[in-house]
N, C-alpha and C positions, 0 to 999 in steps of 0.2 A: 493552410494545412501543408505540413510537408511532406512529401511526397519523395517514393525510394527510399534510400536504406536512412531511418529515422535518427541510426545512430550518430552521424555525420552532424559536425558543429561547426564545419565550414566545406564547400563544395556542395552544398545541397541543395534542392530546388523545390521551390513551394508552388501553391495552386491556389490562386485567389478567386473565388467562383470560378472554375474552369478555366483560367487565363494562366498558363506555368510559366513562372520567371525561369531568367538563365539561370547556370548558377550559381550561389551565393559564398563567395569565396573559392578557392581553390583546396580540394583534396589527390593525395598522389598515390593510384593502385597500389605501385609498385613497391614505394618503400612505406605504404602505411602509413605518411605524417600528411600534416599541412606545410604546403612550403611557404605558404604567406598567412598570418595571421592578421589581426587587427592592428591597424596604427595608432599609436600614442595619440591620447585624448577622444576615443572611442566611449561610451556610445554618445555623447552630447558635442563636443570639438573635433572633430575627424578636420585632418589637415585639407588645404580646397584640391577638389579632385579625386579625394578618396573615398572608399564608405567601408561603412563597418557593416561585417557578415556575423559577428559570432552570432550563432543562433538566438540564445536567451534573449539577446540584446534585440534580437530583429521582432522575436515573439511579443516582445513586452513593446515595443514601437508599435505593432499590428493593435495590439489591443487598445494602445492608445488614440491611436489613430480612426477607430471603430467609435471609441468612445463621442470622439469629434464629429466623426459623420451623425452621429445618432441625436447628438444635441444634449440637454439637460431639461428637457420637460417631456417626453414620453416614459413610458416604462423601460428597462435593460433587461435585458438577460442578457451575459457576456462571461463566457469559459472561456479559461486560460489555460494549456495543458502544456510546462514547460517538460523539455526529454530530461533535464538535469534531476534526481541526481543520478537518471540510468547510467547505464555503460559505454564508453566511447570503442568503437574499433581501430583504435590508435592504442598501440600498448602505453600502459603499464593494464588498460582495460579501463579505466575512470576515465569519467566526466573531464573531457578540456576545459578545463580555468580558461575566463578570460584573460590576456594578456595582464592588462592591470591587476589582476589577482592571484596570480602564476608566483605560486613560492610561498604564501602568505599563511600557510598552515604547513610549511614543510619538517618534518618530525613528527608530526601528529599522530598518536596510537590509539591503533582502534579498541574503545571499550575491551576490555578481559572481564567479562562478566563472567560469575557461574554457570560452569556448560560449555564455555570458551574451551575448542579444543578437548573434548569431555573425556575425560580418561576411562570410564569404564561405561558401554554403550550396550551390557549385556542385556538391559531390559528393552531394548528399540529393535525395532523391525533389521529383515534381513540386511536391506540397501544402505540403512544404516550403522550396522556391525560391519559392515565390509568397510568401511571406509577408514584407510592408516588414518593414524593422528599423525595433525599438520607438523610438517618439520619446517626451521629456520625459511627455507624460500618461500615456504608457503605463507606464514605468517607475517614476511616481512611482505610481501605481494598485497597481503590485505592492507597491512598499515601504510602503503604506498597507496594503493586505490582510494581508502578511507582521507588521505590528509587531501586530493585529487578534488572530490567528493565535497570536502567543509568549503574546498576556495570556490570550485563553481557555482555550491550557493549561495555565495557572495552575491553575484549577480540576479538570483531571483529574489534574492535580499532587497534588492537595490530596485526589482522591478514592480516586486507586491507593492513597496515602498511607492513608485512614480505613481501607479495606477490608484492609488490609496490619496496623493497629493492631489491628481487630477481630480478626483469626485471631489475632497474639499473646496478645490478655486471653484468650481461648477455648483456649488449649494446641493451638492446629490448625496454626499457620504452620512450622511443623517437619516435619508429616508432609504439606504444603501443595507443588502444583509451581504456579507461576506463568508463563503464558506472556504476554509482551506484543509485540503485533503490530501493523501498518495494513494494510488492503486492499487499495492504492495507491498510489504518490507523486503528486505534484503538482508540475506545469512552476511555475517561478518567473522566468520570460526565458529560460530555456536552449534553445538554437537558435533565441528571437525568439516562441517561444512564453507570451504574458502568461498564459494559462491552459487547460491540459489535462491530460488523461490518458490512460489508455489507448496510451498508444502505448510503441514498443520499447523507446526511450533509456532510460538510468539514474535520471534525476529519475523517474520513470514506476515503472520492474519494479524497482531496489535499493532495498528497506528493511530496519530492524537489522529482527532478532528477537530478543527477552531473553526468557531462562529462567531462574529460580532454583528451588530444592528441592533432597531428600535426595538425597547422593551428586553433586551437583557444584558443581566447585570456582567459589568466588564470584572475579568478577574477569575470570574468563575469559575466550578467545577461539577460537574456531573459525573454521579461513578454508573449512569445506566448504559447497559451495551446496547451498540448501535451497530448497523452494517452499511453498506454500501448502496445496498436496496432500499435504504430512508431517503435516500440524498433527494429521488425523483418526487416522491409525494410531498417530502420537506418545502420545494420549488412551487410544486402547485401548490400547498398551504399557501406559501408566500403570494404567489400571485390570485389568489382568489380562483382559483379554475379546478378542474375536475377532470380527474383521469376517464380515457373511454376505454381503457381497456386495465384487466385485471392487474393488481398491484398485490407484490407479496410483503412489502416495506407499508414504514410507516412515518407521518413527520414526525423532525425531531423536534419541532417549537416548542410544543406543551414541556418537553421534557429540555431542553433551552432553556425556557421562559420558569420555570417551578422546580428550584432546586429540590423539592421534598417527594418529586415522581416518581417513583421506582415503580417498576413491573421485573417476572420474571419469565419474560419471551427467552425460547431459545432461540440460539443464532445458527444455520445452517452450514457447515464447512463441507467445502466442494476442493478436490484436484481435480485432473484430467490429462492423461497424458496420450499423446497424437496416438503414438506407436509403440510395439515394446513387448514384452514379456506378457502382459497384461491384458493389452488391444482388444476387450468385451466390453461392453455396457452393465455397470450397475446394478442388478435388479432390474433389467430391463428396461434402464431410461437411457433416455436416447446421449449419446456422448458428449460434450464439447470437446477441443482441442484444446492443446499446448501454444501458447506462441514462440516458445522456444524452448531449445532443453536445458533444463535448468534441473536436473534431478527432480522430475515430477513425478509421482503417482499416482493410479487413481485411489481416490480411497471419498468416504464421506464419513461428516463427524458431527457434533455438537457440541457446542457451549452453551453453557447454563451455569447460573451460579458460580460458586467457586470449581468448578468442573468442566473437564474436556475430554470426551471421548471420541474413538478414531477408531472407522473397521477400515479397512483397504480391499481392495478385489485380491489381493494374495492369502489374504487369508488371516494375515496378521491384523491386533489389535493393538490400541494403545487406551489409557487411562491417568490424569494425570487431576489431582488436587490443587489448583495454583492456592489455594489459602497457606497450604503447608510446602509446597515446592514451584514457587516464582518462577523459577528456569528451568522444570520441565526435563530434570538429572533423574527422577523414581516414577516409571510409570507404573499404574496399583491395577493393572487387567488381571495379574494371575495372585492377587496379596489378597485373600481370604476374606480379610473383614472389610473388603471392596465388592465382595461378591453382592449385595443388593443392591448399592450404588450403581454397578455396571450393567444390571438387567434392567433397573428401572433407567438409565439411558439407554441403555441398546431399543428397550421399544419407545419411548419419547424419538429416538431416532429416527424409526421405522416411519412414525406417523410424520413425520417433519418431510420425508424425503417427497412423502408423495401429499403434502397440503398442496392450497393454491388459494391465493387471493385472502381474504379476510382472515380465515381459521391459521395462516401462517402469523400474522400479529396479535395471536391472543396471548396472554401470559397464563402459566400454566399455577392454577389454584391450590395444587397439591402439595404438600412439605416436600423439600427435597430431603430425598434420604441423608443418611450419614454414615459412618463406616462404621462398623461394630469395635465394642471396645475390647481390650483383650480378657478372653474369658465370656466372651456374651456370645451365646448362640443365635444362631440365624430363627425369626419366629415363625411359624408354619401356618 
């Protein structure tokens, strides 16, 4: 585990059961770099004498390392949590490349999707009306951070990669389930946003999840939503065991394993911000915190369907169709023939915020509405 400021990819110090190394390369206060990086032929040939700190490199040795102690005939469970591709506090703000990878994506431009830099934000909440659209510095700041970003996943490239070779020489990668996940996305200009998280949009709550293992099919694809809150029961499936305390998720196997499973659970969306303008509870549930300020809000939301809606504790609403708008530029809270769409999630909401345990994974039996056409009245 590493321990202190996490953003640090050299000069950091880890915690192995309770035992803290020195530490692990050199970081400098004062002018914000590293003055020593890793030496040529890092992570496998380090010249005699030296050793390699960049972090990824030290993460992905630990876990192999665990591997070894552990053997190839008991059961595994083994998380890997690398900091790439967060943010370094070494300007330009991106992830440090390892040495070997330093330059290897240099020019690299960040996606301009629709919504990049959104020119008209008249339909989004206050926080996001406030916000200029990005000029030259800022844009080139992202595509600096973003090419930063491609070369340090080089390295977890190179590490999923060793750990994935070790279960083969060991006869384990057969009876082996692999999940690869992020925690988060990250704004890259989208809606004018140089950098954030936490918040509702898609850069934000969509990321993939990949699975591989026994009994499903490689290549695959599932369009059913999932959260974050599967991942825990997913593991107990896996292992045959049984949660002792209440679970809101549910496993993904059946829907892994059976391309043709669809349900329609909705998915809970949560912010939370420490401090602010806002600083009340919900409806009365109790807060979480921010781990950092990343332009958070509080606000809760739901997904269903082609469908996202979003109250916030300010007051504001949003509503957004992704069948008809992928990047989240029209949201339809005050568009008319959204008016039933948006009452029948406001209370699907309501019930969502305060389930618990089972009744949070049922799929909802009801048709989902649809927007009225023009000319069709609301039915009474």
């Amino acid at each position: 585990t590493v321990i202190g400021d996490a953003r640090l990819f050299y000069g950091y110090k880890t915690n192995d059961n309770g035992v803290v190394s020195a530490p692990h390369g050199e970081y400098d206060d004062l002018t914000q770099s590293y003055p020593d990086t890793d030496p040529a032929g890092c992570p496998d040939n380090p010249p005699p004498v030296e050793e390699c700190n960049y972090l990824t490199d030290v993460i992905t040795q630990d876990a192999l390392d665990s591997l070894a102690k552990l053997g190839s005939s008991a059961p595994v469970y083994l998380q890997v949590d690398y900091t790439t591709p967060h943010g370094d506090i070494v300007p330009p703000g991106g992830p440090e490349p390892a040495p070997r990878h330093a330059g290897t994506f240099a020019g690299a431009i960040a996606p301009r999707v629709p919504g990049f830099n959104e020119k008209d934000t008249s339909d989004k909440p206050a926080f996001v009306r406030s916000n200029p659209r990005l000029g030259f510095g800022k844009t080139d700041y992202i595509d600096r951070r973003y090419a930063q970003r491609l070369e340090a996943l080089r390295s977890v490239d190179e590490g999923v990669g060793r750990i994935i070779d070790r279960l083969f020489v060991t006869g384990q990668l057969d009876n082996t389930y692999i999940v690869f996940i992020s925690d988060n996305g990250f704004f890259q200009g989208e809606h004018r946003f140089d950098a954030a998280k936490f918040l509702p949009y898609e850069p934000s709550n969509h990321m993939p999840l990949l699975i591989r293992g026994p009994g499903l099919e490689p290549g695959g694809h599932r369009g059913e939503l999932v959260a974050n809150i599967d991942l825990a029961p997913t593991f107990l499936n896996i292992a045959g065991a049984s949660a002792t305390a209440s679970i809101d998720g549910r496993s993904l196997l059946p829907y892994a394993q059976d391309p043709s499973q669809r349900t329609r659970r909705p998915i809970l969306l949560e912010g939370f911000t420490g401090k602010g303008e806002e600083g009340v509870a919900l409806r009365g549930i109790p807060r979480a915190t921010a781990s950092i300020k990343a332009s958070p809000r509080d606000y809760e939301g739901i997904r269903i369907g082609p469908y996202k809606y979003i109250e916030y504790r300010s007051g504001a609403k949003e509503l957004y169709d992704l069948r008809r708008d992928k990047w989240e530029q029209h949201s339809r809270h005050i568009d008319s023939r959204y008016r039933l769409v948006k009452r029948w999630l406001s209370q699907r909401l309501a019930w969502l915020e305060s389930c618990l345990g089972r009744t949070c994974r049922k799929g909802l039996k009801a048709k989902l509405p649809q927007p009225l056409r023009a000319g069709q009245r609301i039915p009474r």
